[in-house]
C-alpha positions in Angstrom: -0.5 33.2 -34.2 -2.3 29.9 -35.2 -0.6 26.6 -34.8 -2.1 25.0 -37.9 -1.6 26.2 -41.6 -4.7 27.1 -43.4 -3.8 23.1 -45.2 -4.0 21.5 -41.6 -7.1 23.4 -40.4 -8.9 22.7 -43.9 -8.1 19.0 -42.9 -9.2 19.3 -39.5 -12.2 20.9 -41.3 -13.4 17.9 -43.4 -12.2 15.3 -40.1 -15.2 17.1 -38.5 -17.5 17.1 -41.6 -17.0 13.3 -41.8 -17.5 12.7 -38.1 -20.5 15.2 -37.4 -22.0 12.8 -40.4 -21.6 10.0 -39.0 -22.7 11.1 -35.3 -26.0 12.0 -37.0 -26.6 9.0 -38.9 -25.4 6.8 -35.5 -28.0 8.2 -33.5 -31.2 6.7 -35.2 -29.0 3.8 -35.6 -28.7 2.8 -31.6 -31.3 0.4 -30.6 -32.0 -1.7 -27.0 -31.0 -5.1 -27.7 -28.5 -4.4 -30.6 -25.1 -6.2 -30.2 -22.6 -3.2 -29.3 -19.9 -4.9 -31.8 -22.9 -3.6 -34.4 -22.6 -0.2 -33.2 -18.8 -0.1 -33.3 -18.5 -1.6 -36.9 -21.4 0.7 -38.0 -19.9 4.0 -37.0 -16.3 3.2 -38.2 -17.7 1.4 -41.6 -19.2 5.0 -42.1 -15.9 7.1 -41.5 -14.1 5.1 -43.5 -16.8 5.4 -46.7 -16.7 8.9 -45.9 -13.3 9.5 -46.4 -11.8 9.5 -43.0 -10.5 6.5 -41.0 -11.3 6.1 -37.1 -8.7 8.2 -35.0 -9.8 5.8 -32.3 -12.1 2.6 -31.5 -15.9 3.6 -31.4 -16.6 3.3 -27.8 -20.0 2.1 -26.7 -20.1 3.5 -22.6 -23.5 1.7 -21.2 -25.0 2.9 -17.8 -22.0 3.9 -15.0 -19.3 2.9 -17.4 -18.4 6.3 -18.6 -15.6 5.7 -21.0 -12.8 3.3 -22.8 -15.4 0.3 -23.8 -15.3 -1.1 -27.6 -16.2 -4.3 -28.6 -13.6 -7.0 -28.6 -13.5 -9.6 -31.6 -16.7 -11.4 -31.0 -18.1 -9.7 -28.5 -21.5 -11.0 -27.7 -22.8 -7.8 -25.0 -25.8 -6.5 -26.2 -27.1 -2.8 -25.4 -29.9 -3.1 -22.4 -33.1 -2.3 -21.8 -33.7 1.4 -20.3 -29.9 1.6 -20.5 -28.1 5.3 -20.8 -25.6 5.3 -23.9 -22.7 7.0 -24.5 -21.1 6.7 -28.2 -17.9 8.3 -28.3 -16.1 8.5 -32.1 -13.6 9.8 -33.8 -12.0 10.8 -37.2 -8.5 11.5 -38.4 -7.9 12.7 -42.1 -3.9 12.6 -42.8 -3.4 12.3 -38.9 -5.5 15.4 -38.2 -7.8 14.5 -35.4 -11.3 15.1 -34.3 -13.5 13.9 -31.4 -16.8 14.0 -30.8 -19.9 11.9 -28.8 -23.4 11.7 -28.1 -25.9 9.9 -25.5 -29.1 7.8 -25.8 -31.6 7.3 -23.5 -33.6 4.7 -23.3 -35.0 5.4 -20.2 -36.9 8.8 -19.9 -35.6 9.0 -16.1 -31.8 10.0 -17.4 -33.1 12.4 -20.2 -32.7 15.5 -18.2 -29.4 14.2 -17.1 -28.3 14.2 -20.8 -29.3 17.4 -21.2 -27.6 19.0 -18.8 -24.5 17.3 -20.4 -25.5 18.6 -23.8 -26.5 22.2 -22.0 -22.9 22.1 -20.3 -21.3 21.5 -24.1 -23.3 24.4 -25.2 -22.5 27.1 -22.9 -19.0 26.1 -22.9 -18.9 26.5 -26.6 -20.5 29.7 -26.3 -18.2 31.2 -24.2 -15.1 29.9 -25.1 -11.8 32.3 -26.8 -8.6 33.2 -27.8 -6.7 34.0 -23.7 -9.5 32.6 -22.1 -8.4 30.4 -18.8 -8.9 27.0 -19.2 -9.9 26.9 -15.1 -12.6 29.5 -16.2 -14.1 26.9 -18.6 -14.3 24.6 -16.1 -16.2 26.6 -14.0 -18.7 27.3 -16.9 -19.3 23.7 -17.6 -19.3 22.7 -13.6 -21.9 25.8 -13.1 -24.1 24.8 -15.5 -24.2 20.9 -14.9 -24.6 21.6 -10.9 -27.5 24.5 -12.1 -29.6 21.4 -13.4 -29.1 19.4 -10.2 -26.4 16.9 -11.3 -22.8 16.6 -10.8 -19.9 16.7 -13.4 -17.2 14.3 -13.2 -14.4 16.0 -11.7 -11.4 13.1 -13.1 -12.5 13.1 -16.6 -11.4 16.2 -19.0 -11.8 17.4 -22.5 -7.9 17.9 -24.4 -6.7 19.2 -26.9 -6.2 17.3 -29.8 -3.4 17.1 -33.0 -2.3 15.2 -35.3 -2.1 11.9 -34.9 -2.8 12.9 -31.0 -6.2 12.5 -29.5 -4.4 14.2 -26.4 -2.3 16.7 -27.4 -1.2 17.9 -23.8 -3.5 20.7 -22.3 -6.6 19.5 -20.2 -10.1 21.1 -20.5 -11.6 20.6 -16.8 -15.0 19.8 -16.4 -15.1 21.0 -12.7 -13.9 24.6 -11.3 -9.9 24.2 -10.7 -6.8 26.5 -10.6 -4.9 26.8 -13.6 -3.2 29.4 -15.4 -3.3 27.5 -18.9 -5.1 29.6 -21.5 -6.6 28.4 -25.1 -5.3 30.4 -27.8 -7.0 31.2 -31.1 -5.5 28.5 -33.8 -5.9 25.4 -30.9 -8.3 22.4 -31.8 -9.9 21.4 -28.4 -12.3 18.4 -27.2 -14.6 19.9 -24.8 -16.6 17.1 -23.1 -18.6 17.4 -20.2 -19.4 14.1 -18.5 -22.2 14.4 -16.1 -23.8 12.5 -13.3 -26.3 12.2 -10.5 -26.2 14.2 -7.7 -25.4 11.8 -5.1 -22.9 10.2 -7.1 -19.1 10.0 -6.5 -18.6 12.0 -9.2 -15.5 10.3 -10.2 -14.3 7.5 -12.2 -12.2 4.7 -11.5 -10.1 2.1 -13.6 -12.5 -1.4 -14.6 -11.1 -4.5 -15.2 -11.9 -4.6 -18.5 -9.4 -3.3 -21.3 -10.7 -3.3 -24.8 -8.7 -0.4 -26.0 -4.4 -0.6 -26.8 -2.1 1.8 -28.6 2.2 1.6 -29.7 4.1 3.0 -26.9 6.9 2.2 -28.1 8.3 0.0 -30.8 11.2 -2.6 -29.7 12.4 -5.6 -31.8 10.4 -8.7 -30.7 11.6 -12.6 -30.9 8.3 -14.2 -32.1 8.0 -13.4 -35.9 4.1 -13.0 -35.7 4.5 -10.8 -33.2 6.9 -8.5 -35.5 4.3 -8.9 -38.1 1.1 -7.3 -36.2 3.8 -4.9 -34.8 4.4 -3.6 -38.2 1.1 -3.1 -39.0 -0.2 -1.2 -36.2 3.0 1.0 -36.9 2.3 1.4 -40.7 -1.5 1.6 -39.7 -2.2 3.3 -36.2 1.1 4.9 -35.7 0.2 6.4 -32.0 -3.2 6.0 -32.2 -5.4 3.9 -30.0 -7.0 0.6 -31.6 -9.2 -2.3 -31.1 -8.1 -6.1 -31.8 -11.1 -6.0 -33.9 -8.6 -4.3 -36.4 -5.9 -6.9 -36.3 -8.1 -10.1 -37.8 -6.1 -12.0 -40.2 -3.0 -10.1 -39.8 -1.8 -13.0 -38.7 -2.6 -16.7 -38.3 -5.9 -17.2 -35.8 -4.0 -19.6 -34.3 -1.0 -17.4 -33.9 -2.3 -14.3 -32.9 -3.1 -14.8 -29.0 0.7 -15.2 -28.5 1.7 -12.9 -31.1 -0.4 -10.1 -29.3 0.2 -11.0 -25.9 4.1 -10.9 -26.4 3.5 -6.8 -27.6 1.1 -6.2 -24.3 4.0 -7.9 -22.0 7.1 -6.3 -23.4 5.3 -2.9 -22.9 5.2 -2.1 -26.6 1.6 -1.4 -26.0 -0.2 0.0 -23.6 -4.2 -0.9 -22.7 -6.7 1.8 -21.7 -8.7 0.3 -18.7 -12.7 1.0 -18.9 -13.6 3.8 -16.8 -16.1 3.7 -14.1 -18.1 6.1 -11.8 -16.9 5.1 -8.4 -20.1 4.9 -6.8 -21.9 2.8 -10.0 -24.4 6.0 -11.1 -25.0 6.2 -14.3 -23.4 8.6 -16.8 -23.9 11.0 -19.7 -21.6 12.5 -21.9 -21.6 15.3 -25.1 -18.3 16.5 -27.0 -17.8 18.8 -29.4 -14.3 19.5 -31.3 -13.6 23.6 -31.7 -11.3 25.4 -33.7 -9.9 28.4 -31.2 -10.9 31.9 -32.6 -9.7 35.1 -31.3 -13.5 36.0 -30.3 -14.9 32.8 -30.0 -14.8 29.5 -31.7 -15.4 26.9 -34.7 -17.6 24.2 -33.9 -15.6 21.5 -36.5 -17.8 18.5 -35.1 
């Protein structure tokens, strides 16, 4: 039996519509040099004139950071020279979520190793359906990655996602593993392989960086600015993650450092640290969003 309605699947429909538009348009947009706070604005300008708002920050992933960077209020980083780019979006219509991401070379020496992340997607998503183990896609995707001479990242997973929940509880491995979970036809999954080179680590490790926050939990709060921006990442976010880019002129500029830093300290948000591969290798990614079938899938994204 499906999970969704017909309403919520035609809404997870036109989530993907919006975001496989704006993947496409984004990747003749990425240029060497270009401020990353460009990029960011760029793709999430676009979901929101397309109808959709961003179910989560853009993230602009550069070289062996593999996941969890968008660009802070004025962030001056640029994109590198002959650097490896993963841009990782997403779209939410009415809370329905979908997820998708893409990488650019600008180094012909990591192009095969983007391929065999977008080869991994592929044969994934040709195999995947209704009872099918979710250790048995994880084979799949590690197979074909390690078939090509690189290496997956074994601590990084696709999820499934819902609404207003970018993970919705069940884990799509990117390495072989034991689990009896199975995808069932009606799911909405995020299959993502990450990949990376062979004599990497192959894992990824917290950065010090954290660019990312989302509402754990609301609580009442003494400083009144603080109970403002609180509000609206309630009204606005609800349990989505978000940028600080978002939050400009919520409050007073001279305000808001104390305001925001009283929600980070209490706990009623939480930050997503920057992920790393451990051993500094660089790292593709590719995602697709799928609607479970009982003999296969929908590609949504």
């Amino acid at each position: 039996m499906s999970r969704y309605d017909e309403e919520a699947i035609e809404k997870f429909r036109l989530s993907g519509k919006i975001l496989r538009e704006t993947r496409e348009e984004m990747r003749s947009f990425v240029r060497e040099d270009m401020p990353i706070i460009e990029v960011c604005e760029k793709a999430e300008e676009l979901i929101r004139r397309k109808g959709g708002k961003p179910a989560f920050p853009c993230n602009v992933s550069i070289n062996e950071v593999a996941a969890h960077y968008t660009s802070p209020p004025n962030d001056g980083h640029r994109i590198p020279e002959k650097a490896i780019v993963k841009v990782d979006i997403g779209v939410h219509v009415d809370g329905y979520v979908t997820d998708t991401a893409f990488t650019v070379c600008f180094d012909p020496a990591y192009a095969s190793m983007q391929a065999a992340a977008e080869h991994a997607l592929n044969a994934a998503v040709d195999s995947i359906h209704s009872g099918m183990p979710t250790s048995k896609i994880g084979e799949i995707i590690e197979k074909s990655i390690r078939n090509r001479g690189f290496k997956p990242i074994s601590n990084l997973t696709g999820h499934s996602v819902g609404r207003y929940l970018i993970h919705a509880g069940t884990s799509i491995p990117n390495v072989t593993q034991l689990s009896f979970t199975k995808v069932q036809a009606g799911e909405v999954y995020a299959i993502e392989p990450f990949v990376t080179m062979h004599d990497a680590i192959g894992r990824v490790e917290d950065g010090s960086d954290i660019t990312i926050f989302r509402l754990v939990k609301a609580k009442s709060v003494k400083n009144p600015y603080a109970r403002k921006l609180l509000e609206h990442i309630e009204d606005n976010f609800r349990t989505l993650p978000f940028a600080e880019r978002w939050l400009k002129g919520i409050v007073p500029a001279d305000q808001y450092r104390d305001a925001f830093n009283e929600l980070y300290k209490s706990k009623v948000l939480m930050g997503y640290p920057v992920f790393i591969e451990a051993s500094r290798k660089p790292v593709a990614q590719s995602e697709h969003t799928v609607l479970i079938t009982e003999n296969g899938c929908e590609v949504l994204t």
